[in-house]
Structure formats: structure tokens, C-alpha cells
C-alpha positions as CSV (number, residue, x, y, z in Angstrom):
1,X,0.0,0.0,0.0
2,X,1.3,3.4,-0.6
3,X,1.7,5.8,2.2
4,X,-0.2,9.3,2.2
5,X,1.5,12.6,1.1
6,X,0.9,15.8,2.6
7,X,0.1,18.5,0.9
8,X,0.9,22.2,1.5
9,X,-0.9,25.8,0.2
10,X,2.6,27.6,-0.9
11,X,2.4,31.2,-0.5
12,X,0.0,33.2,-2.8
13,X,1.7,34.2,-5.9
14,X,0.4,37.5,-7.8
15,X,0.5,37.0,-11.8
16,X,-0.8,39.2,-13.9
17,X,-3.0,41.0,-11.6
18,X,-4.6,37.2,-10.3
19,X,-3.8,35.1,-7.1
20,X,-2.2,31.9,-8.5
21,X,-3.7,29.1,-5.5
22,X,-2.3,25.6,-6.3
23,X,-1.3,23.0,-3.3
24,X,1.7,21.5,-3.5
25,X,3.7,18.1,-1.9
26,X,4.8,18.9,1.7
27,X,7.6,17.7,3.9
28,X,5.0,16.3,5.9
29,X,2.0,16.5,7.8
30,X,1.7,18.5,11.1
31,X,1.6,17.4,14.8
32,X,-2.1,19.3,15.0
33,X,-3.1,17.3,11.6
34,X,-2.4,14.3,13.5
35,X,-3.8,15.1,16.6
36,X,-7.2,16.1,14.8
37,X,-7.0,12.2,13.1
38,X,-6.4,10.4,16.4
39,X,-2.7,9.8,15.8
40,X,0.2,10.4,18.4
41,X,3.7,11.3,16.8
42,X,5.4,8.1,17.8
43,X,2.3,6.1,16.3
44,X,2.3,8.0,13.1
45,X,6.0,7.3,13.1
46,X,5.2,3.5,13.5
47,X,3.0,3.4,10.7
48,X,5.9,5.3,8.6
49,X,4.1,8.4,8.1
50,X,6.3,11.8,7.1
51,X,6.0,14.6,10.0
52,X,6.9,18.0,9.4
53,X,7.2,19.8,12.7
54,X,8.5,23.1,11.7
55,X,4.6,23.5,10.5
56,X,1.6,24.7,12.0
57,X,-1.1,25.1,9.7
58,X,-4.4,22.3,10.0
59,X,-6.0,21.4,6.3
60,X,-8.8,19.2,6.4
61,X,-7.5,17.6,3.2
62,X,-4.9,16.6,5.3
63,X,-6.8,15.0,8.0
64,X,-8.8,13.4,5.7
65,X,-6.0,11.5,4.0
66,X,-4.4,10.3,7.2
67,X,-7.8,9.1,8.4
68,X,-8.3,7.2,5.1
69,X,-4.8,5.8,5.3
70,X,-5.8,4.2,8.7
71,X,-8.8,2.8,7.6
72,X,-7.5,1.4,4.9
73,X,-4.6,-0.4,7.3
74,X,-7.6,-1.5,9.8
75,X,-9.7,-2.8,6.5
76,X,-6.4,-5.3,5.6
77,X,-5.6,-6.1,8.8
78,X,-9.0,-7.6,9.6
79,X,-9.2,-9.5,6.7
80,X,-5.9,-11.0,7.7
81,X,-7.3,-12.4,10.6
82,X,-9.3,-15.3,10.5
83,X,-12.9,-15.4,12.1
């Protein structure tokens, strides 16, 4: 299974007289992104998950990933085990 990247808003870039608003792949995801999906550090670090700790910001997207990625972990490792 592939692990989850973060992703990052980069700082708004003015072109042409428009905001340019694109995400892009982060270092990592935060401490409060993981706290907000249930994780601790050391368990996100178990299940070989990138933290960036020099960042602060929440994004749901974010959440939303990790909390997928740890579904999808519970989903095989209950098929594993038999009845």
C-alpha cells in the first residue's frame, strides 16, 4: 500500500493581476493534523508516516488522508485475521 503525502498551500503568488492558488507536496504533515486524526507522533511514526514539525497550519484535506490511510490499514488487517 502506498503511504499518504501531505500537501501544503505555498504562498499566494500574484500574476498578472490574479492570485495563483495551487497546493503542493509537503515535507509532511503537522503534529495538529495528527492530533485532529487520532494519531500520536510516535504512532504515526510506526506506521511510517512523514511529520513535518517546523509546520503549523491544519488542512482538512490533510486529515482526511491520514484518516483514510488508517482505515485502509484496519480494513487489511481484519481481513488478515481469520474469524
Amino acid at each position: 500500500m502506498e503511504k499518504p503525502i501531505a500537501k501544503v498551500k505555498p504562498p499566494a503568488l500574484i500574476r498578472h493581476g490574479r492570485i495563483v492558488k495551487k497546493w503542493k507536496i509537503g515535507r509532511g504533515f503537522s503534529i495538529g493534523e495528527l492530533k485532529e486524526a487520532g494519531l500520536t507522533v510516535k504512532e504515526a511514526l510506526k506506521l511510517g508516516l512523514r511529520i513535518d514539525k517546523r509546520r503549523k497550519s491544519i488542512h482538512e484535506e490533510n486529515i482526511e488522508i491520514i484518516r483514510k490511510y488508517i482505515g485502509k490499514l484496519k480494513g487489511t488487517n481484519s481481513e488478515e485475521k481469520p474469524g
